[in-house]
N, C-alpha and C positions, 0 to 999 in steps of 0.2 A: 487255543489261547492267543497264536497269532493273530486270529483275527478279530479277537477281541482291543486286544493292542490298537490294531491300523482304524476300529471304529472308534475305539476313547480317540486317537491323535485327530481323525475328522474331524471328531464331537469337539474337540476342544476348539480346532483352527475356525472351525464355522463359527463357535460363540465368541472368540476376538475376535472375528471381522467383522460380526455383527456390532459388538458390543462398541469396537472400534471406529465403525462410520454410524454410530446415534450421533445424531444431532440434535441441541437445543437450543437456538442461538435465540439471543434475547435479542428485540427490535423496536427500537420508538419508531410511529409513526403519529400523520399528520391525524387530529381528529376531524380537522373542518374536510378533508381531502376523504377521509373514510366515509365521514356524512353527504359527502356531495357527488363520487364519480361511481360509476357503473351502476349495473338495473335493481341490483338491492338497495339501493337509497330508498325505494319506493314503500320500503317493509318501515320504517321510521312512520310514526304518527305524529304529525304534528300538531293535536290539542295535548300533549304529553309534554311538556318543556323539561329541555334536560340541560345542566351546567355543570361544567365539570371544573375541575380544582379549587382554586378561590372565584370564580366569576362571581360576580355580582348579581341578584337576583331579586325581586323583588320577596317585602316582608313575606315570613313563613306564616301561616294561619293556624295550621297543625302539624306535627312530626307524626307520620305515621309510621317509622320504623326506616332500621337502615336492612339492605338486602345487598346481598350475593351473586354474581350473575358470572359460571364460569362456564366458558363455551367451546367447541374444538371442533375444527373442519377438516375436509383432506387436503391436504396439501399437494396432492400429486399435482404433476403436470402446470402449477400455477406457482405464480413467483414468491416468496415468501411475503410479501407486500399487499398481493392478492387474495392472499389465503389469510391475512393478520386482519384486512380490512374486512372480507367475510364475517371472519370469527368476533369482530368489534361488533357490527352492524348488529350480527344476533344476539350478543350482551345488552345491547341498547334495546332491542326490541322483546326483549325479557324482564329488562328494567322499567319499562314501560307498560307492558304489559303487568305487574307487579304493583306498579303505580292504580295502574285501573282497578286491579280487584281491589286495591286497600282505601281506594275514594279519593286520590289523590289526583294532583294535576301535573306535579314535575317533581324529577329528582334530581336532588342539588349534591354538589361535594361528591362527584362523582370520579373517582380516582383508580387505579391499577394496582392489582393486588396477588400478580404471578407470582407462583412458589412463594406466596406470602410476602412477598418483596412488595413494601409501601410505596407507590409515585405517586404523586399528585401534582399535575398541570393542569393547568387548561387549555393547552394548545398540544399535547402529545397524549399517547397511550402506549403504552406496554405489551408487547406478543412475544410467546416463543414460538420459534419453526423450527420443522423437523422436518426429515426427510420423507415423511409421509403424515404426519398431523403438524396443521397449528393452534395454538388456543390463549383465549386471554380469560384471566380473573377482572371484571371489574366489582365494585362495592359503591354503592347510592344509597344516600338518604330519601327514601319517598316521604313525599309533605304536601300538604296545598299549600296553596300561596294563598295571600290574601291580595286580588286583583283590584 
């Protein structure tokens, strides 16, 4: 029985220390700075035009549906900044990809949608990090434009 005792007090101390260093910390970061620095920028297609918050865009031709793009990378060993810009870039290149199959050319009103939490800029995006994942929700309308 005592040593049942001493493994419940382990069990317990290990699950608040775990429980006790999660972390979730929410992060805006830049979108023009995610789209532009390090070698993933290269995974962005650009006959896929993308706008995010209110940007201005040229007329819509068709609405092809709004879509979901939530994404999550490791975080280890990389700055939460590194890992938030990762985990955008693959939203974007999900969102775009999505665009392609539905005959589309860009997705507009492209906004953050972490834990359901609504942002919409167009100059920031939404990440959470954690001590080992980060990941972001984004939501896009895929459409063509009429060019």
């Amino acid at each position: 029985m005592k040593q049942f005792a001493h493994l419940l007090l382990i069990s317990t101390l290990l699950f608040s220390y775990s429980v006790g260093n999660a972390r979730n910390t929410i992060h805006r970061y830049s979108i023009e700075e995610a789209l532009t620095v390090g070698e993933e920028r290269s995974r962005i297609d650009s006959s896929i035009r993308l706008f995010f918050g209110d940007q201005k865009h040229p007329a819509v031709k068709r609405k092809l549906g709004t879509y979901t793009a939530n994404k999550k990378t490791n975080a280890v060993n990389k700055s939460d900044r590194e890992a938030c810009n990762w985990a955008f870039l693959s939203a974007m290149v999900s969102l775009q990809s999505r665009a392609t199959r539905e005959g589309g050319n860009a997705v507009v009103n492209i906004r953050s949608y972490y834990y359901k939490n609504k942002f919409s800029s167009a100059t920031e995006f939404e990440c959470g990090a954690g001590a080992v994942v980060a990941g972001v929700t984004m939501i896009g309308e895929v459409v063509e434009l009429a060019e």
